[in-house]
N, C-alpha and C positions, 0 to 999 in steps of 0.2 A: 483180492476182490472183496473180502470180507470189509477190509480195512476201508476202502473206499467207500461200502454201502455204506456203514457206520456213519463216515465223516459226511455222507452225502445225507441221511438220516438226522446229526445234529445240525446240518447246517438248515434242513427248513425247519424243523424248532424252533431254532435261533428265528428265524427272518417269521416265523408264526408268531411268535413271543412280543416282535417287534411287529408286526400289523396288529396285533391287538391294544398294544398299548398306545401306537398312533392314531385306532380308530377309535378309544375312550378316551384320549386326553386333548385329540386336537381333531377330530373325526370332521369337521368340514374340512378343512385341509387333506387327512386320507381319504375322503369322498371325490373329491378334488383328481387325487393321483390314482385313483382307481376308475374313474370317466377316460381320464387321461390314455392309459392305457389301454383299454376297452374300444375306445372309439379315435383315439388319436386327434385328438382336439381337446380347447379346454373347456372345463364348464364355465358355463357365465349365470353365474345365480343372480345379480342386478336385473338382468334381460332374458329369461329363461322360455326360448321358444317350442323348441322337441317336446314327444311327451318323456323321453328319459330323463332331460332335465327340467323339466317342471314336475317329475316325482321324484329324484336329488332334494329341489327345494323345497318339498312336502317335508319330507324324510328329515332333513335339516333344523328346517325353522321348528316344527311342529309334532311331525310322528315317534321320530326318535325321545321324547318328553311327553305323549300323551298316554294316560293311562287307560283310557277307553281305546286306544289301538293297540296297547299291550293285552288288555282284557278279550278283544275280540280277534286277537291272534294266538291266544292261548286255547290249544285246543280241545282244553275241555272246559273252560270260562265262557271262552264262545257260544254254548249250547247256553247258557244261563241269558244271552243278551241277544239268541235267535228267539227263544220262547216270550223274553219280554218284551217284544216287537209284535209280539199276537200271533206267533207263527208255531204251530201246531207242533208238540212233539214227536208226531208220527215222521216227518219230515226232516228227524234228524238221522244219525244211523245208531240204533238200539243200543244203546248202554248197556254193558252185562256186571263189569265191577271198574275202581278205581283205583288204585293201589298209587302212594306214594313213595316208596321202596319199593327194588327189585324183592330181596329179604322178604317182603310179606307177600310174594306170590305163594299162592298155593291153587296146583294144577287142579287138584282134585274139585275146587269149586267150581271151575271152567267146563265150558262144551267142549266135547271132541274139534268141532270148526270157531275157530274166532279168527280175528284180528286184532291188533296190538297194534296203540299209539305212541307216543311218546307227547305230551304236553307240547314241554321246549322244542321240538327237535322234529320240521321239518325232512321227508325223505326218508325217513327210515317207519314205511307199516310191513309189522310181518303178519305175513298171512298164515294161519296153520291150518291145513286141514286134516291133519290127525295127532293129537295130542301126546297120543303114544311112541308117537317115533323123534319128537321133540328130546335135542338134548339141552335138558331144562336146566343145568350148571351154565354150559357153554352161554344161552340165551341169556340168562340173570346177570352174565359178565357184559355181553355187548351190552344190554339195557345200562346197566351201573354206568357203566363209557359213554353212554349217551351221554346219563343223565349230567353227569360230570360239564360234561361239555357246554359252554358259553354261544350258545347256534346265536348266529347273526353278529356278532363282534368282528369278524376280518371282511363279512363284507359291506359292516358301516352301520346294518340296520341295529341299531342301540337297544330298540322297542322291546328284541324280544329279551332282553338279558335280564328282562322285570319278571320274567314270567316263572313259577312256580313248580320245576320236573315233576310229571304227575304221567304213571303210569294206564292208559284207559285201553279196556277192551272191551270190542265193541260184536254185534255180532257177523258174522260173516256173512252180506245177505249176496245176491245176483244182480249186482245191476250190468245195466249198459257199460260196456267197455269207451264209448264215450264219454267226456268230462267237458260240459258245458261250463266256460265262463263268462260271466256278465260282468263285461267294464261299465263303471257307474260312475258318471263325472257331477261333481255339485248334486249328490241328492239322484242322481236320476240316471237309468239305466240307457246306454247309446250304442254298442258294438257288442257281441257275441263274438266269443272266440269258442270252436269244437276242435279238441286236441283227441287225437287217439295214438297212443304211446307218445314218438316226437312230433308226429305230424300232424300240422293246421292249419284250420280254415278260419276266415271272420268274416259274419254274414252283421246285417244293420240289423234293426227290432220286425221286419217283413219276411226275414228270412233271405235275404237276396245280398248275394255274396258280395265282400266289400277287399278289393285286389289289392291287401297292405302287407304281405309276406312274401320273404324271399325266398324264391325259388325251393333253393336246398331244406329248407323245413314245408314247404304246400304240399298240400295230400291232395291227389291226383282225384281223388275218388266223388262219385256226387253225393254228400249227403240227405237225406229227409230230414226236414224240419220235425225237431223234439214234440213228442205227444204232450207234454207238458208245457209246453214253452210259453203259455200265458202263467202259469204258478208260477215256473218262474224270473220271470217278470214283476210280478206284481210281491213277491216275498224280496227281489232286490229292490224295490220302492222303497218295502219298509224297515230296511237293514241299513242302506247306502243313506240314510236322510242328512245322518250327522257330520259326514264326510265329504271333505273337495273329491278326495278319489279311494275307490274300494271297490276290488273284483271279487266277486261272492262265485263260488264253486258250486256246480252239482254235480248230480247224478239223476237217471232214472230208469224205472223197468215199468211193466207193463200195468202197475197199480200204484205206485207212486213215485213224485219228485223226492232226491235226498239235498240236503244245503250240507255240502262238505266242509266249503270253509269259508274263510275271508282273507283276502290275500291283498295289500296296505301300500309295498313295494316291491310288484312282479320282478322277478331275475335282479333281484338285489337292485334295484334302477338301470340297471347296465344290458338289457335285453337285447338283443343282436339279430333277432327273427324281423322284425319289424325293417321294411323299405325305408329308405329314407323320406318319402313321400312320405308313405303311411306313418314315421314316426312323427311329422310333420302335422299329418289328417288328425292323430291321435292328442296330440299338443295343443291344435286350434281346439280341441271338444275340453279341454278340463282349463275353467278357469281361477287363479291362483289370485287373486288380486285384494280378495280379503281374509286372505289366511292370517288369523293370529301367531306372532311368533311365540314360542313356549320355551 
């Protein structure tokens, strides 16, 4: 048994080793066989109708080479290009330190409650809320493995492999267990998506629900329209200007909106929540037609 974990262990290595090198040395081609698979069809980047592949071609021509989407997906560069857009730093989520190295943590500077980001690296926030029962070897190991790590190479997006592992903790505040995102097409904010854990809903800019999700991901439940949802609105105006397409993340509680992130190419381009329809609805809103190639 052993024997076979092993050999079953080297062989996705091996087949990891090889998507990475297909997806930096010939990456529209593996963008290509990664649609393929996903959706069982091919992509057609000349005629690009869905919104999956009209963010393929984004991703392609443009995002995968632009350094202002490397800058504003880096998660802690990011905060430098929400502030310079005139938006208040109260409205990010408090910065407590920085650390470049795992090596240069040191607990004792820290609160009892934080969170912990990782720059590069997507999915992995740890939340502490007590410092003291942290086992702070173990933690410094997964952080270093992180940092190691090349996030976005096997699935195509290039953009982040610019970006700079940078350790940020942040502080641990209470928001809303919802995560409001604003799809922003050419500059200008058009569909609301509210996720809580996997399940979601997309309401248009009135609030009033828009039926583009399947089934097995719709949250049954009715929400209230966000007590902030004009803030943010008008902070995804002035974030989304320079971009065909850009989903800016929140949060919020009961004294203010958070701007979490900015997110360039949802679910790698390959998202599978979205109706065919709705992939379709989302497609006609973001127009591609004067995209510089880069």
């Amino acid at each position: 048994i052993l024997l076979i974990g092993g050999a079953m262990n080297l062989k996705y290595k091996i087949k990891k080793e090889i998507n990475k090198f297909k997806s930096l040395k010939h990456n529209e081609k593996y963008s290509k066989e990664l649609y393929k698979q996903v959706f069982n069809k091919d992509l057609d980047l000349n005629n690009p109708v869905g919104f999956n592949e009209k963010l393929m071609f984004l991703k392609i021509k443009n995002y995968n080479n632009n350094q202002l989407v490397t800058n504003c997906s880096d998660r802690y560069l990011f905060r430098l290009f929400v502030i310079g857009r005139g938006i208040k730093e109260k409205h990010l989520p408090k910065l407590i330190k920085k650390y470049n190295y795992a090596f240069e943590m040191n607990f004792k500077d820290l609160p009892n409650k934080f969170i912990l980001k990782l720059s590069n690296f997507y999915g992995y926030d740890y939340i502490c809320q007590d410092k003291n029962k942290i086992n702070k070897k173990k933690l410094k190991q997964e952080i270093f493995n992180h940092q190691k790590e090349k996030y976005g190479i096997e699935s195509g997006e290039l953009y982040f492999n610019r970006i700079k592992p940078k350790i940020i903790i942040e502080e641990l505040e209470y928001l809303s267990d919802i995560e409001y995102k604003i799809y922003c097409f050419n500059g200008k904010p058009k569909v609301i998506l509210a996720k809580i854990a996997k399940k979601l809903k997309f309401y248009d800019l009135n609030w009033n629900e828009i039926f583009i999700c399947k089934d097995i991901y719709y949250n049954q439940d009715v929400l209230k329209k966000p007590r902030y949802l004009k803030e943010m609105l008008g902070m995804s105006k002035k974030l989304a200007k320079e971009f065909p397409f850009v989903r800016i993340g929140f949060k919020e509680n009961a004294e203010k909106v958070i701007v979490e992130e900015m997110s360039f190419t949802p679910g790698a381009c390959l998202a599978d929540y979205y109706t065919e329809d709705g992939n379709k609805y989302l497609g006609k809103l973001l127009d591609i037609k004067n995209v510089r190639e880069n």
